[in-house]
DOPA-139266 format. One line per 8 residues: number of its first residue (from 1); their letters; for each residue z, y, x of N, C-alpha, C, CB. Coordinates in nm, 4 decimals. Atoms other than C-alpha are relative to their C-alpha. Glycine has a CB too. Layout:
NUM> A> Z:Y:X:Z:Y:X:Z:Y:X:Z:Y:X ~ ...
END
This chain:
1> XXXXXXXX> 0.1452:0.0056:0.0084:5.7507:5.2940:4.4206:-0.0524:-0.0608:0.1300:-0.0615:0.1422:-0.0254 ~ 0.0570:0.0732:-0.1411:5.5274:5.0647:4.6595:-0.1512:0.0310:-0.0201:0.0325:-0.1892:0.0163 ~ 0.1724:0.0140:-0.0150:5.1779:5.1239:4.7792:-0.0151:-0.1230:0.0435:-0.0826:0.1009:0.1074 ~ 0.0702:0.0964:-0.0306:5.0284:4.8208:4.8072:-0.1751:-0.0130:0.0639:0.0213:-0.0528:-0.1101 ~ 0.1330:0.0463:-0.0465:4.7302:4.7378:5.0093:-0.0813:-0.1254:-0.0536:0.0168:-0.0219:0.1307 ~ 0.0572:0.1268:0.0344:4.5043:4.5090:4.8209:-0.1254:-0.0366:0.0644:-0.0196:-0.0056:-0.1349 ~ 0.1324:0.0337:-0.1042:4.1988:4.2977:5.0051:-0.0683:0.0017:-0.1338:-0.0131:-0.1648:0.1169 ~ 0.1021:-0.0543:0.1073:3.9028:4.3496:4.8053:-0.1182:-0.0817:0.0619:-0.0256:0.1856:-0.0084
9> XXXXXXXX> 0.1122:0.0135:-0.0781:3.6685:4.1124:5.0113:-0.0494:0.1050:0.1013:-0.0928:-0.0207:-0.0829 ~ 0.0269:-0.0740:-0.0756:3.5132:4.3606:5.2381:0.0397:0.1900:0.0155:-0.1137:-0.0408:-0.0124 ~ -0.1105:-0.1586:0.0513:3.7342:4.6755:5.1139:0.1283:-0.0474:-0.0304:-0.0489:0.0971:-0.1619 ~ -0.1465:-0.0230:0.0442:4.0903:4.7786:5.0756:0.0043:0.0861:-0.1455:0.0836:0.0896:0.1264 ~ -0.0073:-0.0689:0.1168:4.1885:4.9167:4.7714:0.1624:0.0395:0.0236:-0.0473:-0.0938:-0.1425 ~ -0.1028:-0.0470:0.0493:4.5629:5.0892:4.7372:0.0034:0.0075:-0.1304:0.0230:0.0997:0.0460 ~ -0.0485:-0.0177:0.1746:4.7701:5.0658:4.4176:0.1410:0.0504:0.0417:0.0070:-0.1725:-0.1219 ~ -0.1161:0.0005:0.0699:5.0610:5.2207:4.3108:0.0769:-0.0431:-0.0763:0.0072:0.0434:-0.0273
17> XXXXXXXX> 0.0046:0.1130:0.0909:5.2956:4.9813:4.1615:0.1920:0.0320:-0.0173:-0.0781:-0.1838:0.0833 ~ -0.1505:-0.0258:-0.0089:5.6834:5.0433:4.0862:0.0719:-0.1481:-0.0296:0.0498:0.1245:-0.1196 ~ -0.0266:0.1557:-0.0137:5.8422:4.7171:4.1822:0.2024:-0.0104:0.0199:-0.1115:-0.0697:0.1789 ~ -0.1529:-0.0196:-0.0242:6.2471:4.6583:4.1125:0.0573:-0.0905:0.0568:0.0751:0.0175:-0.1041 ~ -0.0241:0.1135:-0.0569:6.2391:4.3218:4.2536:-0.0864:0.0048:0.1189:-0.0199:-0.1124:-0.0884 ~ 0.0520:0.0468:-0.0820:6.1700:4.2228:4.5969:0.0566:-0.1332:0.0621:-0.0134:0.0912:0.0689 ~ -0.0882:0.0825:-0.0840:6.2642:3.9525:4.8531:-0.0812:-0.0108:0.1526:0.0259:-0.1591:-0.0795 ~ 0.0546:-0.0001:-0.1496:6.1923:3.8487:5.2396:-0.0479:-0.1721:-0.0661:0.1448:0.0302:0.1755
25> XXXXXXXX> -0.0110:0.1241:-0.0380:6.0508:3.5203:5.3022:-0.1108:-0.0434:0.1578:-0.0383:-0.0817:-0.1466 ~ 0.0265:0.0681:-0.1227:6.0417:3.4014:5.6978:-0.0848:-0.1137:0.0179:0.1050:-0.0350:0.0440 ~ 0.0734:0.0727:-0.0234:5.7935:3.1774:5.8075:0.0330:-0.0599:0.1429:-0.1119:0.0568:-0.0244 ~ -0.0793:0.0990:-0.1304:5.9404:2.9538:6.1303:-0.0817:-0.1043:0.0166:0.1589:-0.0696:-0.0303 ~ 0.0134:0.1740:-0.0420:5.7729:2.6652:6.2999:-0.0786:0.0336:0.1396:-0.1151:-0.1255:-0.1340 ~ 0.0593:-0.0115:-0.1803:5.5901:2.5794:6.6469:-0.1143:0.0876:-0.0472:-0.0671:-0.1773:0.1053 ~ 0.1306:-0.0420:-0.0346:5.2744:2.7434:6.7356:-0.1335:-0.1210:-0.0679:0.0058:0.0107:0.1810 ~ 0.1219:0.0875:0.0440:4.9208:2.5768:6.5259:0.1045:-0.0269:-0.1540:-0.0541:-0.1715:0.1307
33> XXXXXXXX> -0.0364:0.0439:0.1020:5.1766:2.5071:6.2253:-0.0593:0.0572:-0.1346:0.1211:0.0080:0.0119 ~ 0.1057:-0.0256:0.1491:4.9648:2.6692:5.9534:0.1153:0.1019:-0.0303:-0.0386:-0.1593:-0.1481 ~ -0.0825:-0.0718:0.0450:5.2199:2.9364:5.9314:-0.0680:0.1670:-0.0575:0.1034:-0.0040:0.1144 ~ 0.0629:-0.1677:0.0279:4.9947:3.2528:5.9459:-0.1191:-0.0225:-0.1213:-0.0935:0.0824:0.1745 ~ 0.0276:0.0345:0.1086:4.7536:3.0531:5.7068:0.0264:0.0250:-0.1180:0.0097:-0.0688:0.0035 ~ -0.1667:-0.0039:0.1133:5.0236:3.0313:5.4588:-0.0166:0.1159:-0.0676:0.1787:0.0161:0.0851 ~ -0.0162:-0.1838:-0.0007:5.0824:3.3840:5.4789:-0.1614:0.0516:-0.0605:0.0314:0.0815:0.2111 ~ 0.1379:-0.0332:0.0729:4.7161:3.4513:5.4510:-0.0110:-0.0060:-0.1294:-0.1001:-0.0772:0.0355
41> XXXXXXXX> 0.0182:0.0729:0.1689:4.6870:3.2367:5.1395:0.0548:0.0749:-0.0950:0.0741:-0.1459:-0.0292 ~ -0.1050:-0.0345:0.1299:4.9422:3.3813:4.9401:0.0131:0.1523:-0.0323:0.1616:-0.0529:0.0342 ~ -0.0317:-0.1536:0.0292:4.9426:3.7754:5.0267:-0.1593:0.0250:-0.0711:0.0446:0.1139:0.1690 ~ 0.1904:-0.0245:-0.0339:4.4991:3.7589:5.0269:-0.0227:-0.0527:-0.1545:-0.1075:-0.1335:0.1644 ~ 0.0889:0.0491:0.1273:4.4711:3.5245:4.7511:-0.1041:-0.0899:0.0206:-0.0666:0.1085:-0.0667 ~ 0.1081:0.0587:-0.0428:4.2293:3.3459:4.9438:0.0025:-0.0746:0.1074:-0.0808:0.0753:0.0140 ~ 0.0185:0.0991:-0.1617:4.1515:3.0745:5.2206:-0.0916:0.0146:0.1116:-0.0391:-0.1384:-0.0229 ~ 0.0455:-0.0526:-0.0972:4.0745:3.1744:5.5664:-0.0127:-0.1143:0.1065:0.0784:0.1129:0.0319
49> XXXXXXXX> -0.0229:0.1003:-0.1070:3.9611:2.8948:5.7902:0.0229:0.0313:0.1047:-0.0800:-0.0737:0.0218 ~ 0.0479:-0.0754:-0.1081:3.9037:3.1228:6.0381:0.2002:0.0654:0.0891:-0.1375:0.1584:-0.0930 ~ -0.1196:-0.0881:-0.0971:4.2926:3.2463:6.1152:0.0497:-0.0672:0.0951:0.1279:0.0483:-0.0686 ~ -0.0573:0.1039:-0.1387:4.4273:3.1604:6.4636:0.1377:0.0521:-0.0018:-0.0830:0.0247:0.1805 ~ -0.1488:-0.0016:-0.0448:4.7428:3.1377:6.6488:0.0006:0.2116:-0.0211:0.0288:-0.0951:0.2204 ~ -0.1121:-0.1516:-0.0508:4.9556:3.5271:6.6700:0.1133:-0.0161:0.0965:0.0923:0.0652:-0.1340 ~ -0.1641:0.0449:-0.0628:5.2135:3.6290:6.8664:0.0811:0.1504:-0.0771:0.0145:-0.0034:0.2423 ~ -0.0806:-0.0747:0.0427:5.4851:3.8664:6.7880:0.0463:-0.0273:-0.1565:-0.0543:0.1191:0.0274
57> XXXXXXXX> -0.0294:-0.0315:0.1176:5.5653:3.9490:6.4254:-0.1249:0.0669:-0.1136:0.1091:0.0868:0.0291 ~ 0.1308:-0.0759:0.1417:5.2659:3.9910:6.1181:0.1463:0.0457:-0.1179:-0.1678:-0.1921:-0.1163 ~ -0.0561:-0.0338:0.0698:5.4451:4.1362:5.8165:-0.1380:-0.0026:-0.1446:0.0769:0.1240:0.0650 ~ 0.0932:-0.0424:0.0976:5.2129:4.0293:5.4944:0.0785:0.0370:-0.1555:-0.1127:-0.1251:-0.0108 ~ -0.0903:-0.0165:0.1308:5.2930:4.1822:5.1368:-0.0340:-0.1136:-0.1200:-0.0285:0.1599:-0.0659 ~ 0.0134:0.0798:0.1165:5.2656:3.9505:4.8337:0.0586:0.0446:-0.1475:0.0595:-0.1207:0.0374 ~ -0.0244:-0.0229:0.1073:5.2705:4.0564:4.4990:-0.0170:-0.1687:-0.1212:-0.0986:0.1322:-0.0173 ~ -0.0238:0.1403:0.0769:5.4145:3.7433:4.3090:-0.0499:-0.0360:-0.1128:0.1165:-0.0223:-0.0284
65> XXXXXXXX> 0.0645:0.0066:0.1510:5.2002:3.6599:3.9908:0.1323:-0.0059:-0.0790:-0.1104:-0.1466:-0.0357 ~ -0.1258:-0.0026:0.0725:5.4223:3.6661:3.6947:-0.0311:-0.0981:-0.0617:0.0460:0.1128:-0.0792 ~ 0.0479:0.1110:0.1062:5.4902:3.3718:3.5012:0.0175:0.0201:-0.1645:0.0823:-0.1307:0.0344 ~ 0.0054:-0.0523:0.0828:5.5798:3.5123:3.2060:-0.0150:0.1581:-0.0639:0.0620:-0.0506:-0.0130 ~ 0.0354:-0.1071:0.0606:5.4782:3.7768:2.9808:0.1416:0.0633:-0.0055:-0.0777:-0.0246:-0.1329 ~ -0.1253:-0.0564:-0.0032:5.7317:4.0667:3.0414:0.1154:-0.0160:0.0943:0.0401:-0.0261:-0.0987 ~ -0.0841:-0.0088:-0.1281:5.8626:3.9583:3.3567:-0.0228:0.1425:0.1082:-0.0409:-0.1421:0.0853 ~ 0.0530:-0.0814:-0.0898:5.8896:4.1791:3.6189:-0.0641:-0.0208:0.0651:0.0463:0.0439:0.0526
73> XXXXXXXX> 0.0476:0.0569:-0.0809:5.7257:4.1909:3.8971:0.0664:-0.0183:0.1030:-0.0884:0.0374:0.0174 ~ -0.1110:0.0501:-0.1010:5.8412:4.0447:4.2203:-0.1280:0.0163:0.1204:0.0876:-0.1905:-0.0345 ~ 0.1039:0.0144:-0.1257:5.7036:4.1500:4.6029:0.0955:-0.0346:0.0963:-0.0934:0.1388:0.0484 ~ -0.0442:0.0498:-0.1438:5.7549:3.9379:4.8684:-0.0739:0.0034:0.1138:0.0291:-0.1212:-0.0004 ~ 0.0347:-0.0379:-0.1451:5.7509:4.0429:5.2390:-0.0186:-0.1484:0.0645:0.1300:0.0992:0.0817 ~ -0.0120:0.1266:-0.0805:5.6389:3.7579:5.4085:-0.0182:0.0231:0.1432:-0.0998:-0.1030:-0.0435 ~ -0.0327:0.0111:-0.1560:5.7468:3.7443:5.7725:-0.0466:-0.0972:0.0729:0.1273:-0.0101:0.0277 ~ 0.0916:0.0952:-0.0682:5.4926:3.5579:5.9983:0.0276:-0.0062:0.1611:-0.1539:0.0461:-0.0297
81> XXXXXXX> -0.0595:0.0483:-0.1227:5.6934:3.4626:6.3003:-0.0903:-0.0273:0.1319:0.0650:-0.1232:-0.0365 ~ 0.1615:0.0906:-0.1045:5.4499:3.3873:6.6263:0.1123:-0.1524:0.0369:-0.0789:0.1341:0.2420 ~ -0.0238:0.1058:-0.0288:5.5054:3.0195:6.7107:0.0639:-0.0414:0.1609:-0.1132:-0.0493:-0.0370 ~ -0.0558:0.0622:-0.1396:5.5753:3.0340:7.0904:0.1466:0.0150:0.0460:-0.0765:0.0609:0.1124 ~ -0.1381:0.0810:-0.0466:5.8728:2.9239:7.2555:0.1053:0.1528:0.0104:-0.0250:-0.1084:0.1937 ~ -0.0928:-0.1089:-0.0136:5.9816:3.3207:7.3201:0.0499:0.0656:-0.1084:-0.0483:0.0889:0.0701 ~ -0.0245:-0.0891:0.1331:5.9832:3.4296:6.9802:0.0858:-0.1282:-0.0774:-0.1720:0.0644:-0.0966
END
């Protein structure tokens, strides 16, 4: 079982969601590469002009739309790397 944090525009919402599939997917490149963007886009659902550089490690969740009826579902951890030279 996964709680999920969903954005809601100006609220969070939690769901309970029993998920048998997951996967990682790393995000790697320099610093300004549109990497935390990315990430934004895909866990949010939405486009953020507004996100800047990070450093360290973000961790966003993504609940994978399904493409077919009767698939499971699939959540991917997306790993948002910071861009500078130490990380």
């Amino acid at each position: 079982m996964v709680r999920l944090l969903l954005d809601k525009g100006a609220r969070h919402e939690a769901k309970d969601m029993a998920v048998d599939r997951s996967t990682t997917l790393v995000l790697v490149g320099p610093g300004g590469s549109v990497k935390t963007t990315l990430a934004v886009r895909l866990a949010r659902k939405k486009f953020d002009p507004d996100v800047g550089p990070r450093d360290g490690l973000l961790v966003h969740e993504w609940l994978v739309p399904r493409r077919a009826e009767g698939q499971e579902p699939l959540l991917a951890s997306i790993w948002d790397v910071g861009g500078k030279e130490v990380f």
